[in-house]
MDAnalysis code that builds the backbone (N, CA, C; Angstrom):
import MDAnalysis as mda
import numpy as np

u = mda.Universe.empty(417, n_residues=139, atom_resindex=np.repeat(np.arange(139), 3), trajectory=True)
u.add_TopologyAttr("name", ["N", "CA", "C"] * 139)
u.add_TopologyAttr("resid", np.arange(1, 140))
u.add_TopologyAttr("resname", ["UNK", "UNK", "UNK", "UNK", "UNK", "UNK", "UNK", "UNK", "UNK", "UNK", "UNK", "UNK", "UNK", "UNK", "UNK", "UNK", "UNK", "UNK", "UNK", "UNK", "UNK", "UNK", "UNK", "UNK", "UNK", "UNK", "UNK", "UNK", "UNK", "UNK", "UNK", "UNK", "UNK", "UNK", "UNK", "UNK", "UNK", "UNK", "UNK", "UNK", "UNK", "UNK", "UNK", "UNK", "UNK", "UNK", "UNK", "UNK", "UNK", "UNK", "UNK", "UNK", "UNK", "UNK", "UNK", "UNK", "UNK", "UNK", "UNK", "UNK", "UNK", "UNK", "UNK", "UNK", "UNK", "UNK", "UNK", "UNK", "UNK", "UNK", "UNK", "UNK", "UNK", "UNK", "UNK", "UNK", "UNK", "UNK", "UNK", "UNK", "UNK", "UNK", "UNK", "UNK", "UNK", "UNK", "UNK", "UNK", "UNK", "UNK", "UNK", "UNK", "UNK", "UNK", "UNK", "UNK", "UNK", "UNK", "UNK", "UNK", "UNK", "UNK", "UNK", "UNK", "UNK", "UNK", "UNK", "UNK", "UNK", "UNK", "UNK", "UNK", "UNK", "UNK", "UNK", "UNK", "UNK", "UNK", "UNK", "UNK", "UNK", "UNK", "UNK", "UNK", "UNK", "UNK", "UNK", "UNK", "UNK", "UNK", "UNK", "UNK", "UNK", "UNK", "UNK", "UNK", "UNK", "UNK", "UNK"])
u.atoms.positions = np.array([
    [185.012, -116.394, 141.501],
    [185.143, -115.339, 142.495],
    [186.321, -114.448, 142.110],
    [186.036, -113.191, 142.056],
    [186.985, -112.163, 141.884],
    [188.445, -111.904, 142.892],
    [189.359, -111.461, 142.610],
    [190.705, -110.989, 143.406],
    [189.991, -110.458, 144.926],
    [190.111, -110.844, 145.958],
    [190.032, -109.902, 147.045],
    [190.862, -108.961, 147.580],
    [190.681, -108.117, 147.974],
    [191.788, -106.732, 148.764],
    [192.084, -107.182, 150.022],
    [192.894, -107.956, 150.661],
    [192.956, -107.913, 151.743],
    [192.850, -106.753, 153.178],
    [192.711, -105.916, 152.455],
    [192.550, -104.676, 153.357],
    [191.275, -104.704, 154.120],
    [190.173, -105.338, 152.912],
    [188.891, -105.524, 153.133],
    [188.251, -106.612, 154.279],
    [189.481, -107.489, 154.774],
    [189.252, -108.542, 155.942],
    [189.320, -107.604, 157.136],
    [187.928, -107.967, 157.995],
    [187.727, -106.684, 159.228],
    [187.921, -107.818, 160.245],
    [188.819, -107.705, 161.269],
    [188.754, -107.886, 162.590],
    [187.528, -106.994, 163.710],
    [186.858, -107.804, 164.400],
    [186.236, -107.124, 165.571],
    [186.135, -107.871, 167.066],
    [186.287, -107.331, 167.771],
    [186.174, -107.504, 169.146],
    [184.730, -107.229, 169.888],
    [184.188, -108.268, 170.701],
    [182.720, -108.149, 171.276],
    [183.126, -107.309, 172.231],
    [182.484, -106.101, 172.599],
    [181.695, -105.498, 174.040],
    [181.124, -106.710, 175.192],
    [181.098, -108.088, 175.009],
    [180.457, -108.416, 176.577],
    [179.029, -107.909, 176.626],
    [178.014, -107.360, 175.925],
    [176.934, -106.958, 176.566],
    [175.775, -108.068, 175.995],
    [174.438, -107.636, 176.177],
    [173.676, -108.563, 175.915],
    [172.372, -107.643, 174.939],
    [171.965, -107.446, 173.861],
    [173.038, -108.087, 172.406],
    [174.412, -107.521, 172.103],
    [175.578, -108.141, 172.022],
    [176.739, -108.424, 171.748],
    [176.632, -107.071, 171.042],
    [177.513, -105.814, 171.043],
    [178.517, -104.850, 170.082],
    [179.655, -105.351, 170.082],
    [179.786, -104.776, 168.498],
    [181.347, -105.699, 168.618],
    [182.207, -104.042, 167.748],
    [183.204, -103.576, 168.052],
    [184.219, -102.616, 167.517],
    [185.317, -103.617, 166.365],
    [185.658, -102.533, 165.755],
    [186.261, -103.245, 164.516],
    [187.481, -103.025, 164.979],
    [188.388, -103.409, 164.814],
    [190.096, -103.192, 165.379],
    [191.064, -102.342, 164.949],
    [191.293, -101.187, 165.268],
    [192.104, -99.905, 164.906],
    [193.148, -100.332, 164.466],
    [193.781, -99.988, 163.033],
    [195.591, -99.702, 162.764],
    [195.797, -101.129, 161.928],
    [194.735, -102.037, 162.031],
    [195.704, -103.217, 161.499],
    [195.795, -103.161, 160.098],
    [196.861, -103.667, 159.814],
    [197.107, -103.442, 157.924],
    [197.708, -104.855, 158.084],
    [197.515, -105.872, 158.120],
    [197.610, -107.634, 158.322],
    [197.351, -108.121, 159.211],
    [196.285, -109.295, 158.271],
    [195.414, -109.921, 159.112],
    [195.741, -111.429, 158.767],
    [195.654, -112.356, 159.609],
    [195.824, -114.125, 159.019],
    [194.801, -114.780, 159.811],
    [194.181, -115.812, 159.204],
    [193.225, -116.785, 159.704],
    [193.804, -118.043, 159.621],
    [194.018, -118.934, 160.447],
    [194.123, -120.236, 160.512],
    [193.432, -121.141, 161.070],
    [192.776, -122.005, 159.900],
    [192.088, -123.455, 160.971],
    [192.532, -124.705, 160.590],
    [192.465, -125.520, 161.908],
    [193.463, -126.440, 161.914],
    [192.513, -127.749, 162.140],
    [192.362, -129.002, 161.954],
    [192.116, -129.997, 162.741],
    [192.895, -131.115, 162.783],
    [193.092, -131.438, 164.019],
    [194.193, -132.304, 164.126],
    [193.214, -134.285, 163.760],
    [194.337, -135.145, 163.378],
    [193.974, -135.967, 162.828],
    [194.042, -136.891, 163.906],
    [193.280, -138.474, 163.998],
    [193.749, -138.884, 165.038],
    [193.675, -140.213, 163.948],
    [194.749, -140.652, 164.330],
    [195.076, -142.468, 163.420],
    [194.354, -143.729, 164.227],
    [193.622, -144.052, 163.279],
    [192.723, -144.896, 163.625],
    [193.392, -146.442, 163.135],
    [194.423, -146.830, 162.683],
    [195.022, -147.896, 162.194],
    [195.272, -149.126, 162.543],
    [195.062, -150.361, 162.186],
    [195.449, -151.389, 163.040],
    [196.184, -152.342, 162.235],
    [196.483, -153.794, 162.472],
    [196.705, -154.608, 161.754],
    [195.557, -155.234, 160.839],
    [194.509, -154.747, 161.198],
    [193.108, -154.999, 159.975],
    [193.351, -153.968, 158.796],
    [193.823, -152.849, 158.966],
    [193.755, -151.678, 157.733],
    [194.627, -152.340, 156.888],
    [193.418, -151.777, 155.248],
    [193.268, -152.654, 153.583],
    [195.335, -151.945, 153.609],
    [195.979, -152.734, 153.403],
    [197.179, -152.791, 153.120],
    [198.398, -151.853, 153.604],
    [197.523, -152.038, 155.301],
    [198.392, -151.370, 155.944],
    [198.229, -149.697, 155.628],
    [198.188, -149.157, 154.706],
    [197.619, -147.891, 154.929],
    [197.139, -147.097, 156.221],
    [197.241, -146.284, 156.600],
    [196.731, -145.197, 157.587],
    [195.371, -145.105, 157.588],
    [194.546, -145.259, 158.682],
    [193.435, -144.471, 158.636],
    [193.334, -143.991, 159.631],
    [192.620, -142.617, 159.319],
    [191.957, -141.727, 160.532],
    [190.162, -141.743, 160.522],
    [190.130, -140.967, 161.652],
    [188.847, -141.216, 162.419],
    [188.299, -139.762, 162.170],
    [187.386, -139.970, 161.305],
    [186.468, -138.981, 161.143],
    [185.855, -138.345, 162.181],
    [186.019, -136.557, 162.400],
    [185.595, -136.238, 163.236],
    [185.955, -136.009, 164.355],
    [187.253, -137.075, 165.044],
    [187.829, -137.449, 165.623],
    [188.638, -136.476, 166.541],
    [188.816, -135.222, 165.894],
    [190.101, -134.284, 166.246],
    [189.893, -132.959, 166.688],
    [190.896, -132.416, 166.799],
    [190.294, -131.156, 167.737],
    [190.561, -130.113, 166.864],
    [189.731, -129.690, 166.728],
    [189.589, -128.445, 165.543],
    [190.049, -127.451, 166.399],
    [190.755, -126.150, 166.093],
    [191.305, -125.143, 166.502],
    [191.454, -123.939, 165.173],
    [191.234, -122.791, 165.753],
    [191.112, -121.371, 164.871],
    [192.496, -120.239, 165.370],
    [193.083, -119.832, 164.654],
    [194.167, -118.985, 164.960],
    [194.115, -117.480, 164.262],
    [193.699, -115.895, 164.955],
    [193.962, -115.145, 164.359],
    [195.325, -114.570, 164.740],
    [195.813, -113.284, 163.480],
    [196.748, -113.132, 164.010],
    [196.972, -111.773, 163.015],
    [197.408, -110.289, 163.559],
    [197.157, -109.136, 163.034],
    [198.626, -108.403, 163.857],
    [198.593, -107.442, 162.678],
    [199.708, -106.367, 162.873],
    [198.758, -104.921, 162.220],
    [199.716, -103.860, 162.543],
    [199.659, -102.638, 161.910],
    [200.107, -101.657, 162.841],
    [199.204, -100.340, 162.745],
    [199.998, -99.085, 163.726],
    [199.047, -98.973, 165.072],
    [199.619, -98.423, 165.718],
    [199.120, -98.218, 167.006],
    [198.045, -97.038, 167.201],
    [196.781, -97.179, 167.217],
    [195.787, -95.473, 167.257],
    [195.806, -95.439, 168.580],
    [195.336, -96.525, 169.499],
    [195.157, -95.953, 171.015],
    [193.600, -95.596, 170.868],
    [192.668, -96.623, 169.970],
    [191.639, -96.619, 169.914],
    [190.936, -97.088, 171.118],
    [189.489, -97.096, 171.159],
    [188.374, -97.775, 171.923],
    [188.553, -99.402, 172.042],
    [189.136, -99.545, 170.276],
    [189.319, -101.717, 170.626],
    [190.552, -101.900, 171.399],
    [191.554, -100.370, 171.307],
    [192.329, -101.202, 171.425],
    [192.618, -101.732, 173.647],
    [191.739, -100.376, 173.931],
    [191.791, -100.869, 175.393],
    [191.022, -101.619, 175.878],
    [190.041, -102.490, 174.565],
    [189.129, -103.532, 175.316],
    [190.336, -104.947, 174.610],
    [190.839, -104.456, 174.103],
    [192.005, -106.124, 173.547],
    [193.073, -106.030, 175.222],
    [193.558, -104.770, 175.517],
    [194.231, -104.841, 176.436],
    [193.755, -105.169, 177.713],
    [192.466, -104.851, 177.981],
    [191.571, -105.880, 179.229],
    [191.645, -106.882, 179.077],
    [190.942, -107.604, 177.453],
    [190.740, -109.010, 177.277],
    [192.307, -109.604, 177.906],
    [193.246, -108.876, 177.346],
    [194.845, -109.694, 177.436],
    [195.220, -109.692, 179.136],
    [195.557, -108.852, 179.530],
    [195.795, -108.484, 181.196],
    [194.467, -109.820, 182.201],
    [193.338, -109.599, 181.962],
    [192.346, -110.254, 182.190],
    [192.305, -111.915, 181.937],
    [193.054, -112.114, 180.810],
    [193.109, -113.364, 180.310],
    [191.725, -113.994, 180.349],
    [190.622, -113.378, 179.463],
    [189.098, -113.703, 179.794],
    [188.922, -113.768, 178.200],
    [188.566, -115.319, 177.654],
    [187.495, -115.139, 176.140],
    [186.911, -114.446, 175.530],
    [187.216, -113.703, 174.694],
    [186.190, -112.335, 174.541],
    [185.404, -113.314, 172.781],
    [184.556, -112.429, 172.820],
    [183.923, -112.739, 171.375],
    [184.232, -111.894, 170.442],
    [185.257, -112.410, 169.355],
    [185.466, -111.773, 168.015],
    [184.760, -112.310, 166.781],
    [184.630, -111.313, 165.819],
    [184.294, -111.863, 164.586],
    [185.423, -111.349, 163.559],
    [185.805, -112.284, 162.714],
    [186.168, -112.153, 161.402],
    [185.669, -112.193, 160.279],
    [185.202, -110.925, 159.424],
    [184.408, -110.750, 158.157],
    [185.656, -110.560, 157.050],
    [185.222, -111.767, 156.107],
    [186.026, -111.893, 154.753],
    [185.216, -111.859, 153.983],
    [185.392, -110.846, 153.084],
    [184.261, -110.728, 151.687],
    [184.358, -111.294, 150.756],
    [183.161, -111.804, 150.184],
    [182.608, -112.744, 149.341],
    [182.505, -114.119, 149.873],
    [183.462, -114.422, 151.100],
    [183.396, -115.568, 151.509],
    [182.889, -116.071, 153.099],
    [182.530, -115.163, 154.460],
    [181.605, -115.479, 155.235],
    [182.535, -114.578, 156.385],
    [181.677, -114.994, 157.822],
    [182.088, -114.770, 158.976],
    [182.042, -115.188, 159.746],
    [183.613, -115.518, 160.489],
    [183.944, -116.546, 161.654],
    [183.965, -115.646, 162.687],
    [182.862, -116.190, 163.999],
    [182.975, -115.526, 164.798],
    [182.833, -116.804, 166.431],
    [183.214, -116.357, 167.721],
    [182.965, -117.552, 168.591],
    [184.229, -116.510, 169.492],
    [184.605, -117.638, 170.953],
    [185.440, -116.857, 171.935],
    [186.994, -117.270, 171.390],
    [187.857, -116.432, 171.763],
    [189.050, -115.892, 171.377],
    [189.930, -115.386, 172.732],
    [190.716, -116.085, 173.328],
    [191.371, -115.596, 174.123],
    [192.910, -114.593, 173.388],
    [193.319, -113.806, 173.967],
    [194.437, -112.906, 173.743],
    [196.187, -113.163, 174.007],
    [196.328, -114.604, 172.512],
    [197.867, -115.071, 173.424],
    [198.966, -114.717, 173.108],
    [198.703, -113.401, 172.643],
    [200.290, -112.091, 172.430],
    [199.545, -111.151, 172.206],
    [200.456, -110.304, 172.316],
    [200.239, -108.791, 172.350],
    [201.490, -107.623, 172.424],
    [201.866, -107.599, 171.392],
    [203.628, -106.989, 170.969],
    [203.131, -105.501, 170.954],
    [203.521, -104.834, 171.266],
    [203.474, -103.215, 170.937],
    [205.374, -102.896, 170.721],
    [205.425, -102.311, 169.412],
    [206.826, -101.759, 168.925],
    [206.830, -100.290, 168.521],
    [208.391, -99.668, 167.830],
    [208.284, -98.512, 167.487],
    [209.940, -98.057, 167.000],
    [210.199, -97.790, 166.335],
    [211.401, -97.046, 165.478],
    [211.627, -95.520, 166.197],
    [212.506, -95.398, 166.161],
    [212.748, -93.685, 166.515],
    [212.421, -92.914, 165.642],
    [212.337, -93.146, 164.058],
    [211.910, -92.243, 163.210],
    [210.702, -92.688, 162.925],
    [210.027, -93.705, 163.326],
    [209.156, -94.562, 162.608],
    [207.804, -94.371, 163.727],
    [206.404, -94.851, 163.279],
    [205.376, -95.249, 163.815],
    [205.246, -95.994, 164.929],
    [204.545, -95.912, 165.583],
    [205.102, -96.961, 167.148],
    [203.369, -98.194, 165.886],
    [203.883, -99.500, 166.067],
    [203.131, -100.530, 165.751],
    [202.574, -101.453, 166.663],
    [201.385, -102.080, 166.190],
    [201.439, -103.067, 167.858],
    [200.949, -104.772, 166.665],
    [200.770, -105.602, 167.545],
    [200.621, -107.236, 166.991],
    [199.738, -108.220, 168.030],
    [198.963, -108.994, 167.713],
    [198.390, -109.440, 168.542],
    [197.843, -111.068, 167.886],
    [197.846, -111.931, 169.102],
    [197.831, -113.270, 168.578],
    [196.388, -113.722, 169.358],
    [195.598, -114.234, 168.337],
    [194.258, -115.027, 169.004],
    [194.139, -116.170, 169.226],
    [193.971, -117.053, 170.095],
    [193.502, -118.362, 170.445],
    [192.131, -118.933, 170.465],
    [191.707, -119.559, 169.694],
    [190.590, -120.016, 169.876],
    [189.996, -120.668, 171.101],
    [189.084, -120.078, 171.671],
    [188.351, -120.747, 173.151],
    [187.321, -121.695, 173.151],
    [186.656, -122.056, 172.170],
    [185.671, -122.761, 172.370],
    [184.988, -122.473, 171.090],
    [183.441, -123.142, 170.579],
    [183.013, -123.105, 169.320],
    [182.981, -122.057, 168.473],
    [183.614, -122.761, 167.078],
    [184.059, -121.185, 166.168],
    [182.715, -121.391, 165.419],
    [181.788, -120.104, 164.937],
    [180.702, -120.272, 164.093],
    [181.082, -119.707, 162.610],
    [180.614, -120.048, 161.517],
    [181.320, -119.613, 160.204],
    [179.685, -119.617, 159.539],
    [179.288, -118.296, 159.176],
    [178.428, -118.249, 158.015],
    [178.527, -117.760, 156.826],
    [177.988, -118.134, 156.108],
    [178.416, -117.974, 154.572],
    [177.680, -116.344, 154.048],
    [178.767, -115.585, 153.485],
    [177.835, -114.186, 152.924],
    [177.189, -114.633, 151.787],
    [175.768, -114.035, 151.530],
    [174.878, -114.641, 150.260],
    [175.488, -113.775, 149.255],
])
């Protein structure tokens, strides 16, 4: 697989409707994905030489986005500021090229808006995973 551009990782936010539109996310110039599953130790005084074991399956998987850039005062950006004020799951997707798209509910657990006096006003925003993340593979 070739170098990717990170520029090329698209954030989007669902519309709520029924079939799902989803807007791509204005201004961001960094994006991060994190998935996590936590382990749970399955160990006793039977485990082969005392060694650790965990329990397959066992743990609670969790997804973390997390984006910066400039502020447009777009269309996503006053449906991120409902989702946040609202504190309601919205459905995002994350498209990474060559390698798939994670999409599922996402609650809104920051939301920084900044700005320099000579500078760009910027904003930042932190995602929480709500419930099942789906990941398909691009062919």
């Amino acid at each position: 697989m070739a170098a990717q551009r990170g520029k090329d990782i698209l954030l989007k936010i669902g519309d709520g409707a029924d079939p799902e539109g989803f807007a791509a996310v204005a201004g961001l110039r960094a994006r991060t994905l994190s998935l996590n599953a936590r382990s749970v130790d399955a160990t006793d005084g039977d485990s082969a030489g005392r060694w650790r074991e965990l329990l397959a399956g066992a743990g609670v998987k969790q997804a973390a986005v997390s984006g910066a850039g400039i502020f447009r005062d777009a269309v996503s950006d006053a449906m991120i500021r409902e989702a946040f004020f609202a504190q309601a799951a919205r459905t995002w997707r994350l498209v990474v090229p060559d390698f798939g798209t994670l999409q599922g509910p996402f609650l809104v657990t920051a939301l920084e808006y900044a700005g320099e006096h000579e500078g760009e006003a910027t904003w930042a925003l932190t995602l929480a995973s709500a419930g099942e993340i789906v990941f398909e593979a691009l062919p």
